[in-house]
N, C-alpha and C positions, 0 to 999 in steps of 0.2 A: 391505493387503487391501481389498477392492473390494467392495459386496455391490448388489446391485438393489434395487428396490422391493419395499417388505414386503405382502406378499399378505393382506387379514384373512382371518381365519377365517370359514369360511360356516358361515352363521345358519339353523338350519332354519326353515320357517314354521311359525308358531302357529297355526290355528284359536282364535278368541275362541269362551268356551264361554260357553253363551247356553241356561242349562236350560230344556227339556222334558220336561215330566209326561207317562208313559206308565202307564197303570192299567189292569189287565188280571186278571180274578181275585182281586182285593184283595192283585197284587203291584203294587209304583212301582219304575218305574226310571226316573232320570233321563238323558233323552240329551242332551248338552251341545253335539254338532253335528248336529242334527236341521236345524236353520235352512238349512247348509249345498245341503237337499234343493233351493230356489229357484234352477234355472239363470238365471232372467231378473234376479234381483238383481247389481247391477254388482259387489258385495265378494264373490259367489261367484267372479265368472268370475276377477275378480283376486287370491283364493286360490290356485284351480288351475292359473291361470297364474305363479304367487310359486313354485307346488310345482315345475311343471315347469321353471322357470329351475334351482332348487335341484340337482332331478334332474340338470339338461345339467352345472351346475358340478360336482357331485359325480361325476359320469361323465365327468368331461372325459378321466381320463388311460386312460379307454379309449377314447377316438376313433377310435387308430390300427388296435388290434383289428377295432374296429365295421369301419372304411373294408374293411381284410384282409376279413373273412368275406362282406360286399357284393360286392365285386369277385369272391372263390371262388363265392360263389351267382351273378353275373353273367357269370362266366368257363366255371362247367359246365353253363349253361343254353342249350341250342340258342333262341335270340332270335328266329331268324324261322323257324316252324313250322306244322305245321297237326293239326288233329285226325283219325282217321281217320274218312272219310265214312263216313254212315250212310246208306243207301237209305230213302225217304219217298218211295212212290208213284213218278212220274216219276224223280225228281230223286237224288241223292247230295246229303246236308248234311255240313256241317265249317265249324270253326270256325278262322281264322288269324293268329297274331300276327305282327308284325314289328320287327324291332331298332330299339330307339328308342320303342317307339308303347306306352303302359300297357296297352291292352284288346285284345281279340279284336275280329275281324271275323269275321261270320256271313255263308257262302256258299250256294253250292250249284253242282254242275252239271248238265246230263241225261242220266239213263242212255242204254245205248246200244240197249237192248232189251228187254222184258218177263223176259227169261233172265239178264239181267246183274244178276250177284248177288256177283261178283268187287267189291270197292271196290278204288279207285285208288290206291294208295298210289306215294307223293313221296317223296324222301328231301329233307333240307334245305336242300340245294344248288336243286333245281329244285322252283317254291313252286306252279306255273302249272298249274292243271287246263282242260282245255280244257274251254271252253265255260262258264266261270267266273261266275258271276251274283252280285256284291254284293247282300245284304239287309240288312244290318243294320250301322256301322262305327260300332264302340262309344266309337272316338276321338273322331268327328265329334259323335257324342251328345253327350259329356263335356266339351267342348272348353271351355265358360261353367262348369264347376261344379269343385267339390275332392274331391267325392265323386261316384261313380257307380255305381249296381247294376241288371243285369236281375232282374224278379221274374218276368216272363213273355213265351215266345217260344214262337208256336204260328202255323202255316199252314194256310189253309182247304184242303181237300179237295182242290178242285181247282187248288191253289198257285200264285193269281193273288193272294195277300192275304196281311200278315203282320200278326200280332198280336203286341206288346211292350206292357210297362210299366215303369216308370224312376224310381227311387227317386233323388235329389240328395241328400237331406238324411241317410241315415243311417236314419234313425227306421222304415223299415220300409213307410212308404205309397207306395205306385205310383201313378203316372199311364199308365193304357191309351190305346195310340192303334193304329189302323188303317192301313198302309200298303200301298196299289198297288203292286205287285211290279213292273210294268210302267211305270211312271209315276216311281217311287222318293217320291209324293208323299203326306200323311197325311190321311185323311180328315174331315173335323168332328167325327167323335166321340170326342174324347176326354174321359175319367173320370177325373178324381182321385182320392188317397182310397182306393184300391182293396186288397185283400190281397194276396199274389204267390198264381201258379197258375190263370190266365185262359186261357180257350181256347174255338175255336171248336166249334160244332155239325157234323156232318157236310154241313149241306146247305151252309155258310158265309152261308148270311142271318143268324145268331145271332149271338152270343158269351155266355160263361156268365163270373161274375167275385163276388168275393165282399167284404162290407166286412166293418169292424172295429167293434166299443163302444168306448164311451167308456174301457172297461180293456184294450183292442187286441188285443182278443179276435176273431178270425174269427165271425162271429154269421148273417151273412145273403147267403143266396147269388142271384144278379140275372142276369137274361136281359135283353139288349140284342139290337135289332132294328136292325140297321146303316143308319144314314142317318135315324135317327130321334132326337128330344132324347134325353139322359139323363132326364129328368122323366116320361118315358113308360117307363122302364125297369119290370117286373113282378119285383118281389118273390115266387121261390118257393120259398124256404124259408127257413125262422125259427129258430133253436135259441134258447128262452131261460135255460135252465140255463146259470147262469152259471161251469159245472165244464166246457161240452162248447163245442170249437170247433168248426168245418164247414167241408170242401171239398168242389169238384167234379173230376170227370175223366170220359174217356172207356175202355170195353175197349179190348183191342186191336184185337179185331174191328171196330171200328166201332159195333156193333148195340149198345152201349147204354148211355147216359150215368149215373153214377153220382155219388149226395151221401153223401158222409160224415160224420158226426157222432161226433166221439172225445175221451170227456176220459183221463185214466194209464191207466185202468184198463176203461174201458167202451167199447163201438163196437156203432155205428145206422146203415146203409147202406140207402138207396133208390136207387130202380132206373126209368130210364123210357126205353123203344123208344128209339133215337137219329132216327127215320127220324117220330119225332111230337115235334120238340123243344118245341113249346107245350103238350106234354100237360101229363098231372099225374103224377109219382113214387108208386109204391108200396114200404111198406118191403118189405125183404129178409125180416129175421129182428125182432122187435122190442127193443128195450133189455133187457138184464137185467143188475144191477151185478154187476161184476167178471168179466162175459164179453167178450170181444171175440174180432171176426171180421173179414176180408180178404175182397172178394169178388171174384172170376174169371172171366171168360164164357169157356165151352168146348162144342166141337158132340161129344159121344160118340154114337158110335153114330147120328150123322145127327140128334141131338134136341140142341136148345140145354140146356144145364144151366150151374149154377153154379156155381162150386166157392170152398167154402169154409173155409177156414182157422181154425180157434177153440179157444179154450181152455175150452169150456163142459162140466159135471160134472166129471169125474174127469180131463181130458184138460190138465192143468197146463202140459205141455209143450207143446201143442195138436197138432191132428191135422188129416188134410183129410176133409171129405166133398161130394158134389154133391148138390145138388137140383133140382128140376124149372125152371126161368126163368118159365115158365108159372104154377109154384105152388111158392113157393120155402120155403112155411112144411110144405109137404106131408112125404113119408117123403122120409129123406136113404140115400146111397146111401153106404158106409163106403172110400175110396181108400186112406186111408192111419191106420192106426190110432195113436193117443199110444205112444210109448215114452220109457220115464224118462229115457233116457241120451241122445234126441236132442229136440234145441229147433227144431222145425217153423217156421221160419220166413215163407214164400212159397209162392206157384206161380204160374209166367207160363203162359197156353193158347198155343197156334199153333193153327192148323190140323193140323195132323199130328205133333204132339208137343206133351209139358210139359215144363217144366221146375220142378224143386221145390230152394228151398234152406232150408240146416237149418243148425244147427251139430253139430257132437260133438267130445269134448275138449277146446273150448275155441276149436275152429277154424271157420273156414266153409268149406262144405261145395256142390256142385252135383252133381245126378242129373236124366238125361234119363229119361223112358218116350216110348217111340215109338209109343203105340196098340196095339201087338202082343202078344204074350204074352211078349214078355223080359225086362216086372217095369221096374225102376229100374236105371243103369246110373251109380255113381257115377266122374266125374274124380278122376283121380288123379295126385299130384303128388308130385316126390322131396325135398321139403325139409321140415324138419322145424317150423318154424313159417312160416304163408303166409295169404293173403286172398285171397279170389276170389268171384266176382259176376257176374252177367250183366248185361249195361249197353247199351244202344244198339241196339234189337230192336223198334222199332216196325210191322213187317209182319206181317200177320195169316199171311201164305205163307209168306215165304219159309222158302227151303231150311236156314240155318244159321241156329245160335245165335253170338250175339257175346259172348264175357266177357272179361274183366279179370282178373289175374294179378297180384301183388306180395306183396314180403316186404319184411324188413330187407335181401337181400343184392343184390334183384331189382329194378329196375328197373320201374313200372308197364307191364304188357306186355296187349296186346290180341290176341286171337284169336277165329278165327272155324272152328266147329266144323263141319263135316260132319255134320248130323244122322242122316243114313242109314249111313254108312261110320265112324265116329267119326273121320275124318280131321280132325287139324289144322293147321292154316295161322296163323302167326305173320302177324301183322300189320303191326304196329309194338310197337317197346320205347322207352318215353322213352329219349331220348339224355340220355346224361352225359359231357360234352367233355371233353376233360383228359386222357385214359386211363384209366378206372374200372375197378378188376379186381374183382370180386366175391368172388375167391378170397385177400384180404387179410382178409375181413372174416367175425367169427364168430358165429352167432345159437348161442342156446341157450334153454331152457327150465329155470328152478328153480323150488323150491314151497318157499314160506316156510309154517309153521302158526300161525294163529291163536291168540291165548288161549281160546279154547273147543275147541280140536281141529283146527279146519278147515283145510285145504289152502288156500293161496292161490295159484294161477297165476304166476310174473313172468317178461316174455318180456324179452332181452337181446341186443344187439349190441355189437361191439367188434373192434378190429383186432386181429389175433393177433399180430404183429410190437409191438405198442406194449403189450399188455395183456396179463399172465400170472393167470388165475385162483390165486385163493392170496396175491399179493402186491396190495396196496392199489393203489387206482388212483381219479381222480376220478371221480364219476359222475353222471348225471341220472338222478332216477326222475320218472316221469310216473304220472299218475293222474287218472280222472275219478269213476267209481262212481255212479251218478244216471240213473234213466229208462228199464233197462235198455241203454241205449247199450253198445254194447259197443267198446274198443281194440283194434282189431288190429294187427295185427306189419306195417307197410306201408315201401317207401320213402319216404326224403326227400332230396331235394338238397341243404339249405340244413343238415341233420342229419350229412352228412361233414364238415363246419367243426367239430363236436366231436369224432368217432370218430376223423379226421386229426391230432389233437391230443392223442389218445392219451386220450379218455374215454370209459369203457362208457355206451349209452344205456339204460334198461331201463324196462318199463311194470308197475304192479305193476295186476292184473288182481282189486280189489276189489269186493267184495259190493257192492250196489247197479247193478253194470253186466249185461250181458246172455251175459257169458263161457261162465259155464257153465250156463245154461238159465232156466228162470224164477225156481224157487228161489232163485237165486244173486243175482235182482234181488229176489225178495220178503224173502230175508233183511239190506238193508239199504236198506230206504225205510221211510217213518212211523218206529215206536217201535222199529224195529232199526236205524236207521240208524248208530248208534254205529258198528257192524260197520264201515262204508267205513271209517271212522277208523282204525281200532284197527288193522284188516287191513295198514293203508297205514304204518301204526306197527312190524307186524309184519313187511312186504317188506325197509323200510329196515333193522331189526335182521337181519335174515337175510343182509342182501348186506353188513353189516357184522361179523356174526357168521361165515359163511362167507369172509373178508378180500376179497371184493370192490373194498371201500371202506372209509373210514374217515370220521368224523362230521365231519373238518376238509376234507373232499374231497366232500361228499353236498350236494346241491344240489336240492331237489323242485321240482315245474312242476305247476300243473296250471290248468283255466280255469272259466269258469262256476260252475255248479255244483261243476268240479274246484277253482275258485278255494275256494269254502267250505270243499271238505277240506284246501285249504294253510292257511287260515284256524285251521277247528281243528287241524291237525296243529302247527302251528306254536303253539296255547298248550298241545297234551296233551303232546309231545316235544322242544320246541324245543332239548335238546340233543343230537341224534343229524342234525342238521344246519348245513351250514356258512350256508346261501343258502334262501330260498324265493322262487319267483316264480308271483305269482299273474296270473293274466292275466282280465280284466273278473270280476274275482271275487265269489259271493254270499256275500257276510262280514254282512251288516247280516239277516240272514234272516228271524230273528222277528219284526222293523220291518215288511218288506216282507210275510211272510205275513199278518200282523194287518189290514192295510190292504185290505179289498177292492176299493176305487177303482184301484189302483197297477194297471201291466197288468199283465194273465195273473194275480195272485195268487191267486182264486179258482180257477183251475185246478189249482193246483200243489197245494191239498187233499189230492188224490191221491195225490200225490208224498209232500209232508211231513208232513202233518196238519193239521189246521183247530186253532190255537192260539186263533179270535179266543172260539169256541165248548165248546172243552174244554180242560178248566184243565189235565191231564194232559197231554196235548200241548203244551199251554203250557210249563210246567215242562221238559217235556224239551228241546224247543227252546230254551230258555234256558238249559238245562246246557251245551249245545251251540256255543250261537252267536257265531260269535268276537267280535264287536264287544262285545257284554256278560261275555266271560271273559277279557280281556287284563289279564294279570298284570305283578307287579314280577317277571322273572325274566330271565336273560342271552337275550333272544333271538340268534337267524340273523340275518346282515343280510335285508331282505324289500324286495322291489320289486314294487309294484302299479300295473297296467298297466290303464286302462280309456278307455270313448270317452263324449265329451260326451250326444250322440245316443242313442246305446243305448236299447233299448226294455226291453231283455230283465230286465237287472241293469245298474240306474243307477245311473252316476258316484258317487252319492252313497257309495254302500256301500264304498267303498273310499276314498274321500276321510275318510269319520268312524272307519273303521278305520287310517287313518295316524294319523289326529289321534289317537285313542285310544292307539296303539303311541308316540309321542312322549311321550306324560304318563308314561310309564314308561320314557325314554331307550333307545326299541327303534331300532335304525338301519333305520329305515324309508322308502322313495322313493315318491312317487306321481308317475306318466306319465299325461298324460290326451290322448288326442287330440281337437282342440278341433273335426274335421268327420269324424263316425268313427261307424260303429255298433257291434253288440254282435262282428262281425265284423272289428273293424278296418278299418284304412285300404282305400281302394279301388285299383285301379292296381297293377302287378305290382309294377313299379321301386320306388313308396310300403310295399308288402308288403316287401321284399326287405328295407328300410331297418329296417322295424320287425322281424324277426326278426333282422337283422343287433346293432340295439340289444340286444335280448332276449339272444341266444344269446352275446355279449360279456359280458355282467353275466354268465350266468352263469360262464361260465368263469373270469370274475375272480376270484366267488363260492368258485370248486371251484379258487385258486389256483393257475392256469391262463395268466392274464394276465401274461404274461414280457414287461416292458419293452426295449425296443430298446436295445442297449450306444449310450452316449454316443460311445467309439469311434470 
């Protein structure tokens, strides 16, 4: 008998612990990889790099998987496509990829008349718009860097000039630059440093652009006079509440530029003529905590008015009303009044209609008024969970509304509505190659209850041919619960790689998120946050109580802020699951809210609670916080996924929650990508790979990963 070479044993990395005093309320905790926090020290980066070799050995014997699910994402993905145009003034914009190429290219072409409201739609086959005008080729951009991101893409008025900004490094800062449309060449002015969300003034002599603080925070928003230094640029406006960020935009109309100031829970909107862009902003409405407001330019009745969106007095769920533009603190005119059961979310103006979106049930929701007396006229749709949204409607005129359409079974589908006739015209539906029958696949709606009573939402997909309710079956639950965000029921391409494989996908729709109205976000932020937990605790025993799944088959996902709930979900229940993956996870939380220098942490106040000032908060956050609760106990295997760069929730937090999870022999992976932000990698192909990675571990996870007969 014969044998090869003996393979050692892989050695997981250590983190050297290297105590740090943390004193807070006359509590000490020591954190042992605190140190870790220093990207510029050379024995961090060669940690994270010790983890990710660890990672690739210990994943090797899914390689082949990985390769399979890449290929099915690369195989049902129509490669060379384009977006459908959207009419801006003259022109039709769209965006184009091509087989082979990571990024889009940004076109346009010219309408063919003032009446041409038809957009052009291509099929795959033929990619060629006539009259086709390059702006922007994201490849070209990218060609020197490992990361690439647009933060801002806006054309002057008269669409001789295009305004971008371009993030290389991940981290979130833009460099704006100006380019001659005519020319394809960049003007002198470029600005580093920038926030995303830059745009021109209507006359196009401007541009409006906003920086960050030292905590990367949105703080100060700057008017640039084209062809002039940066050093001459006018500072006008200031937030120095270190709770409240600021942006700029424009109405639809045109007529009038608008700043907004928002920290969780409060919003500050000014207002100034678009046609005086050197004027000075008046506010809207003035600050009052715990109100927030949206604000709208609409011409009713021949008179400019506002229309305003806000949850101020009794109006929880919020409601809309108008006011004067003239005198906006004046008497408000009542559009649409609060009701419990529905969560007012928007209204876009036209000229000759609105449109309002809301949720109810748990779903979203779209209703035209047409100016006339027939009230709201909501769409209506035959599936029983769906997402939909008006998206790509920058005409003050025109004739139709443009929305977006998908579910689990649906394909993202574009339409553009007949405002006058309710007629509609299918647009495009993302192509899914391969032959994709929608009629394989079964969405449903269950409601798990809480430990206190409550109904929990969780929406599901699965193929009916592979999956029988009643008999066990692997599963993914997803969750996020934070910010009011809400999960919707949407397609994915790269998500048939599980359902194909015979695993239900399902989201469990926890308190903290925006599902079911405001309530449903006020009952788990600050000192109810426990609820996302618990809730998320309670989906999974439901879909294993119900025989959905089974805790050797249950695999949780969640990211950010969802990372935290896999964080705690994985020390309050870790045996009602086989796998958790957290993706840029905020595990290290109390660290990060205590520190108000770190970015954003003062903002997130709102969110969490100010621990650094109340001991109460303190405490409960530290009941909470995974990186301070990890126990001696049989965890899930756990794979934590995060990027060097990230601004948002840094690397570190999930690099001292592995190290933590080893001291108690947890089978725990950290993935870092070393040119990556809180977003992941950049480049479709690079994306593909990293959900390819991902969605392999878990299947492993939810023993799913069937080795290839030797055979």
């Amino acid at each position: 008998m014969t044998s090869g070479p003996i393979t050692p044993p892989l050695v997981a990395p250590l983190a050297a612990k290297r105590p740090h005093r943390r004193e807070h309320h006359n509590d000490v905790y020591i954190d042992d990889y605190e140190w870790l926090r220093d990207k510029d020290n050379p024995e961090v980066i060669a940690h994270l790099e010790a983890e990710n070799s660890y990672t690739e050995a210990r994943t090797a014997d899914q390689e082949n998987l990985r390769q399979q699910i890449f290929t099915e994402i690369k195989n049902r993905t129509q490669e060379t496509d384009l977006s459908v145009p959207v009419r801006r003034g003259a022109f039709w914009y769209y965006t184009r990829t091509v087989e082979g190429q990571e990024y889009g290219i940004h076109c346009r072409a010219p309408i063919s008349g003032q009446d041409d409201w038809t957009a052009p739609i291509l099929d795959g086959a033929n990619q060629s718009v006539p009259g086709e005008q390059i702006l922007l080729d994201d490849n070209v951009e990218a060609a020197d860097h490992e990361f690439f991101s647009l933060g801002s893409f806006d054309l002057s008025e008269d669409g001789t000039q295009l305004l971008y900004a371009v993030d290389v490094e991940g981290d979130e800062r833009y460099t704006i630059r100006v380019r001659t449309i005519e020319t394809g060449e960049d003007l002198p002015d470029a600005i580093p440093n920038t926030s995303a969300g830059a745009l021109f003034d209507p006359s196009g002599r401007y541009f409006f652009y906003t920086t960050v603080d030292d905590a990367w925070r949105p703080d100060t928003v700057w008017r640039h006079e084209i062809g002039t230094a940066r050093d001459a640029d006018t500072s006008i406006f200031h937030e120095p509440d270190e709770r409240f960020w600021v942006g700029i935009g424009i109405t639809r109309s045109r007529r009038f530029l608008m700043i907004e100031a928002g920290s969780s829970v409060t919003t500050e909107s000014w207002v100034l003529d678009a046609s005086d862009p050197t004027g000075d902003f008046t506010v809207v409405w003035p600050r009052q905590d715990n109100v927030e407001y949206d604000v709208e330019h609409a011409i009713i009745d021949g008179e400019d008015r506002l229309l305003i969106v806000h949850n101020g007095g009794t109006a929880v769920n919020f409601e809309l009303v108008s006011v004067s533009a003239n005198a906006p603190q004046g008497a408000k005119r009542m559009l649409l009044p609060h009701d419990p059961q529905i969560r007012l979310e928007s209204v876009d103006a036209f000229a000759d209609f609105l449109v309002v979106e809301y949720r109810r049930d748990g779903l979203t929701r779209l209703a035209i008024d047409r100016h006339d007396a027939s009230g709201l006229t909501e769409l209506d749709f035959d599936e029983p969970l769906f997402a939909v949204g008006s998206a790509g409607n920058p005409e003050w005129t025109q004739p139709t509304l443009r929305f977006g359409f998908t579910s689990f079974v649906t394909p993202s589908t574009v339409y553009d509505l007949l405002v006058a006739t309710g007629e509609r015209r299918l647009l495009k539906q993302q192509p899914v190659l391969g032959g994709y029958d929608p009629a394989l696949y079964e969405q449903r709606r269950e409601w798990a209850t809480a430990a206190d009573g409550t109904r929990v939402p969780i929406s599901l997909v699965y193929r009916r041919d592979l999956v029988t309710p009643g008999t066990p079956a692997p599963t993914l639950l997803y969750g996020y619960g934070s910010y009011e965000h809400s999960i919707d029921p949407g397609f994915g391409i790269a998500r048939l790689s599980l359902l194909d494989r015979g695993m239900i996908f399902a989201i469990a729709h926890v308190r903290g998120g925006g599902e079911l109205g405001r309530t449903w976000y006020e009952n788990g932020k600050t000192t109810t946050k426990i609820n996302t937990f618990t809730d998320f605790v309670s989906c999974a025993t439901h879909l294993i109580d119900e025989g959905f799944t089974t805790p050797a088959q249950l695999v949780a996902e969640g990211g950010s802020a969802g990372g935290l709930l896999m964080g705690v979900v994985a020390n309050l229940a870790p045996e009602l699951f086989s796998g958790i993956l957290a993706e840029v996870p905020f595990v290290d939380a109390l660290t990060s809210i205590l520190d108000p220098s770190l970015p954003l942490t003062v903002i997130e106040w709102d969110e969490w609670g100010d621990p650094l000032h109340d001991a109460e908060v303190y405490a409960y956050m530290k009941s909470y916080s995974p990186v301070e609760n990890v126990r001696a106990v049989d965890y899930p295997s756990i794979l934590a996924v995060t990027s060097l760069n990230d601004t948002r929730v840094l690397y570190v937090e999930p690099a001292k929650w592995v190290a933590r999870l080893r001291e108690v022999q947890a089978d725990a992976l950290l993935k870092t990508e070393m040119s990556a932000g809180h977003g992941g990698v950049s480049g479709r192909y690079s994306a593909w790979h990293e959900r390819a990675f991902n969605y392999s571990w878990v299947l492993d996870a939810a023993g799913l990963n069937v080795p290839e007969s030797d055979s």
